[in-house]
C-alpha positions as CSV (number, residue, x, y, z in Angstrom):
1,X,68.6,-44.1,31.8
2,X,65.1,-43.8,29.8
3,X,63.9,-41.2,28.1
4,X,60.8,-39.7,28.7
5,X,60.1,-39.2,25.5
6,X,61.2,-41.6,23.8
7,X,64.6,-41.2,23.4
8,X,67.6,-43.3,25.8
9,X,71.3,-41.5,25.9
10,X,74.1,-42.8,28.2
11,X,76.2,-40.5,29.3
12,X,79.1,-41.8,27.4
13,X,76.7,-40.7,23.9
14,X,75.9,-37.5,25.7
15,X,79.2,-36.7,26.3
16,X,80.2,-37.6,22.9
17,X,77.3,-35.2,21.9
18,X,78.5,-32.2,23.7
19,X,76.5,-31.8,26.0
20,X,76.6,-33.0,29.7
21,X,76.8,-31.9,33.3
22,X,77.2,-32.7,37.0
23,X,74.4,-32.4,38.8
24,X,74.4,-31.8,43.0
25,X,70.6,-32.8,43.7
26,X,71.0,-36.8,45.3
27,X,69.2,-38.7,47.6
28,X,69.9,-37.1,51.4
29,X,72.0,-34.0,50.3
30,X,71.2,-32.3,53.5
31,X,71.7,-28.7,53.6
32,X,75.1,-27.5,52.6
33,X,75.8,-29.7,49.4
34,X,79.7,-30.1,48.8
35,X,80.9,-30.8,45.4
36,X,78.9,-31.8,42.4
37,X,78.6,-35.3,42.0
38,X,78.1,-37.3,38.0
39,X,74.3,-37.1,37.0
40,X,73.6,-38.4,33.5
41,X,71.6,-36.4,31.2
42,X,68.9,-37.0,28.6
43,X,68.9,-34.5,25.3
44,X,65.8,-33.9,23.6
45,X,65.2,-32.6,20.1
46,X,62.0,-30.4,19.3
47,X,59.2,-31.5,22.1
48,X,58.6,-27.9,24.7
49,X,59.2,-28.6,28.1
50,X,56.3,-28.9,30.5
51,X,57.2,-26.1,32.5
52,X,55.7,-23.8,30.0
53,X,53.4,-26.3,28.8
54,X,53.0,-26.2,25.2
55,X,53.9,-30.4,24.9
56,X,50.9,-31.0,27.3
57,X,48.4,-28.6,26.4
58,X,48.1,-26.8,30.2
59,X,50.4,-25.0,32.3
60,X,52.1,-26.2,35.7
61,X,51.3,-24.2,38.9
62,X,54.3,-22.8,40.9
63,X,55.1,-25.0,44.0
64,X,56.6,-23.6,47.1
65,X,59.5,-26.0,48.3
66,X,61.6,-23.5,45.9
67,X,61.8,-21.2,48.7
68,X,64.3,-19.0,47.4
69,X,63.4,-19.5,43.7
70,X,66.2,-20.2,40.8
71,X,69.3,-18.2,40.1
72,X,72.1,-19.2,37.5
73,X,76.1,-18.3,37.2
74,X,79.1,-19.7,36.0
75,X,79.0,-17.3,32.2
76,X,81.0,-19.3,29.8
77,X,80.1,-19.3,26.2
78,X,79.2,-23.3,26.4
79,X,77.9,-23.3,29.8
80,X,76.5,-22.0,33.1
81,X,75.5,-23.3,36.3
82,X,72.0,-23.1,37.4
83,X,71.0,-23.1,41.5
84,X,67.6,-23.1,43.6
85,X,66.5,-24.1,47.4
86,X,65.2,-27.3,47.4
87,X,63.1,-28.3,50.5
88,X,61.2,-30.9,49.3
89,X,59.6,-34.0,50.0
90,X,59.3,-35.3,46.5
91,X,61.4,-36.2,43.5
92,X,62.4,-33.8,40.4
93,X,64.6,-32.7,37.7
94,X,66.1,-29.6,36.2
95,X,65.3,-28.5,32.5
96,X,66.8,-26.2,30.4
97,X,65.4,-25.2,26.8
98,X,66.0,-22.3,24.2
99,X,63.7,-19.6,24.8
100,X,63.4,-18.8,21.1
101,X,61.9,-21.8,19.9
102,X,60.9,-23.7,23.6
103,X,63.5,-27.0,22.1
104,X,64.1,-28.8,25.0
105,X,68.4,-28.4,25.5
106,X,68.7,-31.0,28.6
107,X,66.8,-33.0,31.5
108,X,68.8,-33.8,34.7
109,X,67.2,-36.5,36.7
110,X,67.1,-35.9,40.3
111,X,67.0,-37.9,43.3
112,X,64.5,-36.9,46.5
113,X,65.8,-34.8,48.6
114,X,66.3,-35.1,52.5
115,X,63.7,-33.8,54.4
116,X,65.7,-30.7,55.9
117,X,66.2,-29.8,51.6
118,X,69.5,-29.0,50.1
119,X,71.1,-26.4,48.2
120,X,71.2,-27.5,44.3
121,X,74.2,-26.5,41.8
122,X,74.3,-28.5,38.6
123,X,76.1,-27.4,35.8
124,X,75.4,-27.6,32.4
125,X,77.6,-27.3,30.2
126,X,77.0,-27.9,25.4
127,X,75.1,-24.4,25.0
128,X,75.4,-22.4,22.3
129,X,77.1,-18.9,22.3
130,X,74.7,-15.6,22.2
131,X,71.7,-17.8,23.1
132,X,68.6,-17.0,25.3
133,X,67.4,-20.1,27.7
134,X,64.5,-20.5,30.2
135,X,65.3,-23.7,32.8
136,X,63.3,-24.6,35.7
137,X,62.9,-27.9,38.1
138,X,60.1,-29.7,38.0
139,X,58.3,-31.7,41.1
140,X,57.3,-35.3,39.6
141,X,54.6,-37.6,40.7
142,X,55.5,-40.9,42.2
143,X,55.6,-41.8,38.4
144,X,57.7,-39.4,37.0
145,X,54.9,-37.3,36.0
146,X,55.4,-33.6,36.3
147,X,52.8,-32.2,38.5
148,X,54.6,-28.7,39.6
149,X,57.3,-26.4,38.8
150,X,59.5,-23.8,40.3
151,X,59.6,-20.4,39.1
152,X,60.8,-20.1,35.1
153,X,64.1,-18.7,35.2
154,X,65.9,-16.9,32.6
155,X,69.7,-16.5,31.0
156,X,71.4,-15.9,27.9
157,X,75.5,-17.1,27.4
158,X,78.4,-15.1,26.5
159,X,78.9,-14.5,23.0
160,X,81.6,-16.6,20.8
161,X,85.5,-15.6,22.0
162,X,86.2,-13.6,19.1
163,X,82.8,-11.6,19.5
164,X,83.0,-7.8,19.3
165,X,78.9,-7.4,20.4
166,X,77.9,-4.9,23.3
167,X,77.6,-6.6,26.8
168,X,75.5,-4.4,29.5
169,X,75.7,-5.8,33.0
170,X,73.6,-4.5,36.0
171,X,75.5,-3.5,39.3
172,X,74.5,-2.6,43.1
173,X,75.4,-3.2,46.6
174,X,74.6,-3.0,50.1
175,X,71.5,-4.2,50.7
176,X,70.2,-4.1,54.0
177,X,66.7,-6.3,55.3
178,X,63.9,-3.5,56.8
179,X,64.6,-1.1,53.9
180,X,62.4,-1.3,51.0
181,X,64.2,-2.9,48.5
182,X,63.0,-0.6,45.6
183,X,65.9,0.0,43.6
184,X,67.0,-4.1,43.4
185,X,63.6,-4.6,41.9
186,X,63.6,-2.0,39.3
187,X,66.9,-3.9,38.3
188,X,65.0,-6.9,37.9
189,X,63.0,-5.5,35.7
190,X,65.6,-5.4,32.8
191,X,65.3,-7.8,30.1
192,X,68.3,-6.3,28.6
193,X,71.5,-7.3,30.7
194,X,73.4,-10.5,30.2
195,X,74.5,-10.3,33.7
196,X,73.7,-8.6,36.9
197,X,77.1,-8.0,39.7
198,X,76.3,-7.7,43.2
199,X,79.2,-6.0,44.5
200,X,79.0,-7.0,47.8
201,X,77.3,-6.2,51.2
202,X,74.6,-8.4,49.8
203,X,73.5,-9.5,53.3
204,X,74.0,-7.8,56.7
205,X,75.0,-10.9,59.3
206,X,77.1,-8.7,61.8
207,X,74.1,-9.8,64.4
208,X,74.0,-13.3,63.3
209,X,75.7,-16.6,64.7
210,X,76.0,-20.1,64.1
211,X,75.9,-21.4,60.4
212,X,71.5,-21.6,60.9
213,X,71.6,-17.5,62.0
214,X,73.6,-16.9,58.4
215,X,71.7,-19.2,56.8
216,X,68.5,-16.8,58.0
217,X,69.8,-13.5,57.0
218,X,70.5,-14.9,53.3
219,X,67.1,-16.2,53.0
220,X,65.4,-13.0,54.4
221,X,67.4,-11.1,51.7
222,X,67.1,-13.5,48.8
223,X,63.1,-14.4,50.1
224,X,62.2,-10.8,49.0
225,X,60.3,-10.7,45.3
226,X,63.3,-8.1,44.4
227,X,65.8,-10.7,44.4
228,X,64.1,-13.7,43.2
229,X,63.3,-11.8,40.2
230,X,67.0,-10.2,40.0
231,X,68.4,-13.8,40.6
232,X,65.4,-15.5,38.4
233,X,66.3,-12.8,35.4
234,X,69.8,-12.9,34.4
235,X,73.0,-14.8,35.1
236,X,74.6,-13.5,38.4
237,X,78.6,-12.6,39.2
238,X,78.9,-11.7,42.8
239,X,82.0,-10.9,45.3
240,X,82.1,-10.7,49.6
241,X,82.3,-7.4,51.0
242,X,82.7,-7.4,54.7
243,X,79.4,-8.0,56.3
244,X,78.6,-11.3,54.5
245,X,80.7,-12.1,57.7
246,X,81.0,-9.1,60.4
247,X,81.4,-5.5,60.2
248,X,85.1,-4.7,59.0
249,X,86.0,-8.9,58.3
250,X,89.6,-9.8,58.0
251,X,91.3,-12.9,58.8
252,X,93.3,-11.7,61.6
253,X,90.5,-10.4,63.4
254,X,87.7,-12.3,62.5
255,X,87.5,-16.2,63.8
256,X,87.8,-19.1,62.1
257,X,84.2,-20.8,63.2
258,X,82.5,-17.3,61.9
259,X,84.8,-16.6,58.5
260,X,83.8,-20.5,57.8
261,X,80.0,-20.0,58.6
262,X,79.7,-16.9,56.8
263,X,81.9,-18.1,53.5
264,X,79.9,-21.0,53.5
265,X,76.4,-19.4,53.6
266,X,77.9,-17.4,50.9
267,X,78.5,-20.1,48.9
268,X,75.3,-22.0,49.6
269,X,73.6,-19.3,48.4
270,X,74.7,-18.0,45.3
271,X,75.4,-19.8,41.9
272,X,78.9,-20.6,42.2
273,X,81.0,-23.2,41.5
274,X,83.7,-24.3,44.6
275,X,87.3,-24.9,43.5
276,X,88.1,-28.4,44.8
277,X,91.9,-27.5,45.8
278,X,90.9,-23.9,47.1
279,X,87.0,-24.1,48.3
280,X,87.5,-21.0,49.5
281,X,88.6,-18.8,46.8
282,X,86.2,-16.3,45.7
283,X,88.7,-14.7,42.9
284,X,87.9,-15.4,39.2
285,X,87.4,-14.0,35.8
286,X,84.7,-14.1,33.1
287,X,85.3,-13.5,29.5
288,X,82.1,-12.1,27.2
289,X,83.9,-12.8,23.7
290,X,86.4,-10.1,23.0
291,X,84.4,-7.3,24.2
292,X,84.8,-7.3,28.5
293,X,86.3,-9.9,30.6
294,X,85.2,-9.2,33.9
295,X,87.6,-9.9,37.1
296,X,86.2,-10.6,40.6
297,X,88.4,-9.8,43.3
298,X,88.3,-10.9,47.3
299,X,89.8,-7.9,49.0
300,X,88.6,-9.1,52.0
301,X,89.6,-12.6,53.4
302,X,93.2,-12.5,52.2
303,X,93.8,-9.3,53.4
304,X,96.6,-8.4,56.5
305,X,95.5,-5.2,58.2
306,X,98.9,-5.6,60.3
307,X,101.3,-5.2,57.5
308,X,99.8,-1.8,56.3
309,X,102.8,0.5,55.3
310,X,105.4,-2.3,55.3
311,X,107.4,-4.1,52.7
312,X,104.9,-7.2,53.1
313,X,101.6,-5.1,52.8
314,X,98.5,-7.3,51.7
315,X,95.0,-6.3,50.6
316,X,95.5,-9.3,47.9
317,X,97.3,-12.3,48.8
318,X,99.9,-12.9,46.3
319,X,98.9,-15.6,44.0
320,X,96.3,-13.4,43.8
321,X,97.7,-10.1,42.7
322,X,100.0,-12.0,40.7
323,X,97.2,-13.8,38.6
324,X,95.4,-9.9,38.3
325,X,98.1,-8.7,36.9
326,X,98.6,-11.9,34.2
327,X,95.4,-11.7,33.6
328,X,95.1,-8.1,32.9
329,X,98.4,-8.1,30.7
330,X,97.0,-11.1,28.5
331,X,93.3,-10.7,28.3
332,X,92.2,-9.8,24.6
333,X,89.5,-8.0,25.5
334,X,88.8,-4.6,24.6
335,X,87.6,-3.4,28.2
336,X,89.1,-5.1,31.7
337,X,86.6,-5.1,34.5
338,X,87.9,-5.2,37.3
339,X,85.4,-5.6,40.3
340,X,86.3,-4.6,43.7
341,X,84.3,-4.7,47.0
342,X,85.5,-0.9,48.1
343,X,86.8,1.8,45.7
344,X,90.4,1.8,44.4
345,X,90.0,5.8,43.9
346,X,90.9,7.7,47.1
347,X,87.5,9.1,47.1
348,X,86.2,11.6,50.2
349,X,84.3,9.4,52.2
350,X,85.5,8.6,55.7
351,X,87.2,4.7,56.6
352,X,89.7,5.5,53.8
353,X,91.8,2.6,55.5
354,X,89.4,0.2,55.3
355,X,90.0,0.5,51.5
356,X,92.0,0.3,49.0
357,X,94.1,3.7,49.8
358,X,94.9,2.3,52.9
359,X,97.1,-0.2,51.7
360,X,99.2,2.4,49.9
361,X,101.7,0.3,48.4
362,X,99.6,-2.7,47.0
363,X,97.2,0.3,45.4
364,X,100.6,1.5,43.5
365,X,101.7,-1.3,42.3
366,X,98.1,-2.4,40.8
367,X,98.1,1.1,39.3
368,X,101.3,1.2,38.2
369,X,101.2,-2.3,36.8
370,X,98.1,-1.3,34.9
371,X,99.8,2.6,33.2
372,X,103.4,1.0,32.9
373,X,102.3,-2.2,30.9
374,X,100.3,-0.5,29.8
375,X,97.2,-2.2,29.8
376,X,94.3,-0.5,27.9
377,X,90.4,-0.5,28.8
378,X,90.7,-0.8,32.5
379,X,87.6,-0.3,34.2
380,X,87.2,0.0,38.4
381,X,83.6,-1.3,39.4
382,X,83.1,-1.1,43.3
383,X,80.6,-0.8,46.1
384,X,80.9,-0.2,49.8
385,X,80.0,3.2,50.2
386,X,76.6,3.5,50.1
387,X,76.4,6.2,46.9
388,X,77.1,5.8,43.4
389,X,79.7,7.8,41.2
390,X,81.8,8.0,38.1
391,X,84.8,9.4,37.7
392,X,88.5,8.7,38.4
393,X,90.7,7.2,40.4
394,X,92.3,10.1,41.2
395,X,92.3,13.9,40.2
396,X,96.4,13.5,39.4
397,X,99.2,11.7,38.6
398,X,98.9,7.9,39.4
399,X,95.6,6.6,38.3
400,X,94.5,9.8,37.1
401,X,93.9,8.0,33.1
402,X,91.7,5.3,34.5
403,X,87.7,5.3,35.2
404,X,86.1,4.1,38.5
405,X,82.5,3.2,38.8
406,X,80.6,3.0,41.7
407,X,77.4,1.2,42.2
408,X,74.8,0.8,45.4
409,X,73.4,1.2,48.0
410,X,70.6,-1.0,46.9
411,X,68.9,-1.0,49.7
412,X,69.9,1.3,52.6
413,X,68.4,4.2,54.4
414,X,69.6,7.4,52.8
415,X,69.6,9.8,51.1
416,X,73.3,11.0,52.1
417,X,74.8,14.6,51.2
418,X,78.3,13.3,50.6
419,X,77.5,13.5,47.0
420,X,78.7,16.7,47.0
421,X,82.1,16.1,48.1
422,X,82.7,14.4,44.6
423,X,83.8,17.0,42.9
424,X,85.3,17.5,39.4
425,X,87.8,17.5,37.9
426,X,88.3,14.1,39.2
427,X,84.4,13.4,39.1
428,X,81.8,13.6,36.1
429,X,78.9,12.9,38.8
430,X,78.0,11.3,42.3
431,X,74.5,10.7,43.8
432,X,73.1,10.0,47.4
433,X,69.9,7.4,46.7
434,X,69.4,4.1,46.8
435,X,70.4,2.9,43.2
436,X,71.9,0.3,40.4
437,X,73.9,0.8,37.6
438,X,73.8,-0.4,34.0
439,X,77.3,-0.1,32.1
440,X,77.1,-1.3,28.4
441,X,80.6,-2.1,26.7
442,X,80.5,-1.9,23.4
443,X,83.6,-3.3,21.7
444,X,83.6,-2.0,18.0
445,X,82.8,1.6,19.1
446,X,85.2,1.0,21.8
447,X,82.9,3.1,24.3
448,X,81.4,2.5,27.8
449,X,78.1,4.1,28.7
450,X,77.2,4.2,32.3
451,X,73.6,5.0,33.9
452,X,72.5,5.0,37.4
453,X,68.7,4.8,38.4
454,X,66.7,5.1,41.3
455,X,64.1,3.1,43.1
456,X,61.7,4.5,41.0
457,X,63.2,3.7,37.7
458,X,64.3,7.4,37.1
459,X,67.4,8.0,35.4
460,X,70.0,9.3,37.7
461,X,72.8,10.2,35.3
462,X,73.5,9.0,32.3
463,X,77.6,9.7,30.5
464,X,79.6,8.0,27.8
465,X,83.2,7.6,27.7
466,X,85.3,6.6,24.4
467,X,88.5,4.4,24.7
């Protein structure tokens, strides 16, 4: 391939380089792109990218066949994985630079796109630790001439693995299309978080059918300015609650044809990666040096409402729990997120089933896992109910010594007065707005401070706990 700018790598010297990547952009892609396919890359030294327009002298205008605008995922120290809409006609490409000092990092080439657009997930992988990058595709001329640009999105990578440097990630859920979405954009207004965690609920599609009506219900959610700036702003983590698919999903209730639709306008939408021998697997983890390793549960389409209260009970499929619990017991991290659609805590909200204390015997066993091991600097970050909280997971004995966060709504109509059922001693404080919550994990100090804000940037509550 030739360089633009005077510079030719193959991907064998690229590779060799350290830098490379997959990119999913190719000629006819249609609408729901599968997995990545090989895309070589070209790596430039010290010329600005003309999305910002400093090697050209002017600045591109914004085009609008990135309907959605740009998000990015993935968080390893090396690499992330960057995602937009495409609905073309037209060729482009995809590049990313260091935001310090504007030095082009990498180009991906791109085919044109069919005319019904595609979703786009390349991955690109060679970036340094701790390091702030700006990327954005580019719509070329019929000679390769860049002539418009998406919007400029932003991220920076996890630090080094044996970094002890604070990490604050921004957290909501439930956010419902016909509320103002006030509180989502206040939380893309923070230049300060490495990641933002949408706990679920993210979309409402209980109404919807057919892949096109799920397809609909993301885009009117992630259309909004809130959430192309949230999803433009930072790297984003994200789990399933149950209305990604229907009100109260579960396999055994739920059909195939709609779990399948709504999983895969999940994926189509958000920056995440598909596991060739499990597609289908939401569970993962995410490590941010040896400060917080973050792990991202499904308690929703493994989960076997019919064994409650037997020998066989299942909120977590097995493989699973069992790779939680490995993972808890050999993380190095200081602090173990763990984040979970609904609250582990047996809080005093109704549709306690629905949740983790209604699979009794699974909830013990994670908890007892967790205080027998022991493992230290467990942290509980959920959604679901439409408030946010701190406090424990419960007021005594069993779980009683580890924290719960809750996060969200983001967008709901409230206010509710359950707040005041969350009472100490097992709660520090619970609100009833629409909200998002920053918690900052600081490894050397060893502390967690947790604040929840409103839709109008007020600061709900603000608390600091010391492990």
């Amino acid at each position: 391939m030739s360089g633009r700018r005077g510079l030719h790598w193959t991907r064998r010297e690229a590779l060799q380089a350290g830098l490379w990547g997959t990119a999913a952009w190719a000629a006819g892609c249609g609408d729901h792109v599968g997995a990545p396919v090989a895309g070589d890359i070209e790596r430039v030294r010290g010329v600005a990218s003309p999305a910002v327009g400093p090697a050209t002298g002017r600045r591109l205008p914004g085009h609008d066949a990135f309907v959605l605008g740009v998000a990015s995922g993935r968080c390893l120290d090396d690499a992330m994985l960057v995602w937009t809409r495409w609905r073309g006609p037209g060729r482009g490409r995809l590049e990313v630079w260091r935001a310090d000092d504007e030095t082009l990092a990498a180009v991906f080439p791109t085919a044109s796109a069919a005319s019904g657009g595609c979703f786009v997930h390349i991955r690109v992988e060679g970036l340094a630790p701790s390091t702030e990058y700006a990327y954005a595709w580019l719509v070329e001329d019929a000679g390769g001439e860049a002539v418009a640009r998406s919007e400029i999105g932003t991220l920076r990578t996890p630090p080094a693995a044996d970094s002890l440097s604070a990490v604050t990630f921004g957290a909501t859920a439930c956010t419902e299309v016909g509320v103002p979405f006030d509180a989502v954009a206040r939380l893309g207004d923070r230049a300060d978080l490495d990641a933002v965690i949408l706990l679920g609920d993210t979309v409402y599609a209980d109404d919807v059918e057919g892949r096109e009506g799920f397809n609909r219900i993301w885009q009117d959610t992630f259309g909004t300015a809130a959430y192309r700036a949230v999803r433009a702003g930072r790297p984003l983590l994200a789990i399933w609650d149950d209305h990604e698919v229907e009100n109260g999903f579960n396999p055994e209730d739920s059909t195939p044809g709609r779990i399948a639709d709504g999983v895969g306008a999940f994926y189509d939408h958000m920056p995440l990666e598909r596991y060739p021998a499990a597609p289908d697997r939401l569970w993962r983890r995410h490590r941010w040096g040896r400060t917080v390793e973050v792990f991202l549960l499904d308690a929703r389409s493994e989960r076997a409402p019919s064994t409650r209260d037997t020998d066989d009970e299942q909120l977590l499929g097995p493989e699973q729990m069992a790779w939680l619990e490995e993972g808890l017991r050999d993380s190095p991290a200081v602090f173990k997120l763990v984040v979970t659609g609904m609250p582990v805590g047996d809080i005093p909200v109704p549709f306690g089933d629905d949740r983790w204390p209604g699979y009794r015997r699974q909830r013990e066993r994670l908890l007892s896992f967790i205080e027998e091991t022991p493992v230290e600097g467990v942290v509980f970050l959920a959604g679901d109910v439409h408030m946010p909280w701190t406090g424990r997971v419960a007021a005594e004995g069993l779980g009683a010594g580890l924290l719960e966060v809750g996060a969200g709504c983001g967008a709901k109509a409230l206010p509710t007065p359950l707040a005041a059922l969350f009472a100490p001693p097992q709660y520090d404080w619970a609100g009833g707005v629409n909200n998002y919550a920053a918690l900052r994990f600081d490894g050397e100090a060893r502390t967690l401070t947790v604040t929840h804000h409103d839709g109008d940037d007020g600061l709900l509550h603000d608390i600091t706990y010391t492990f």
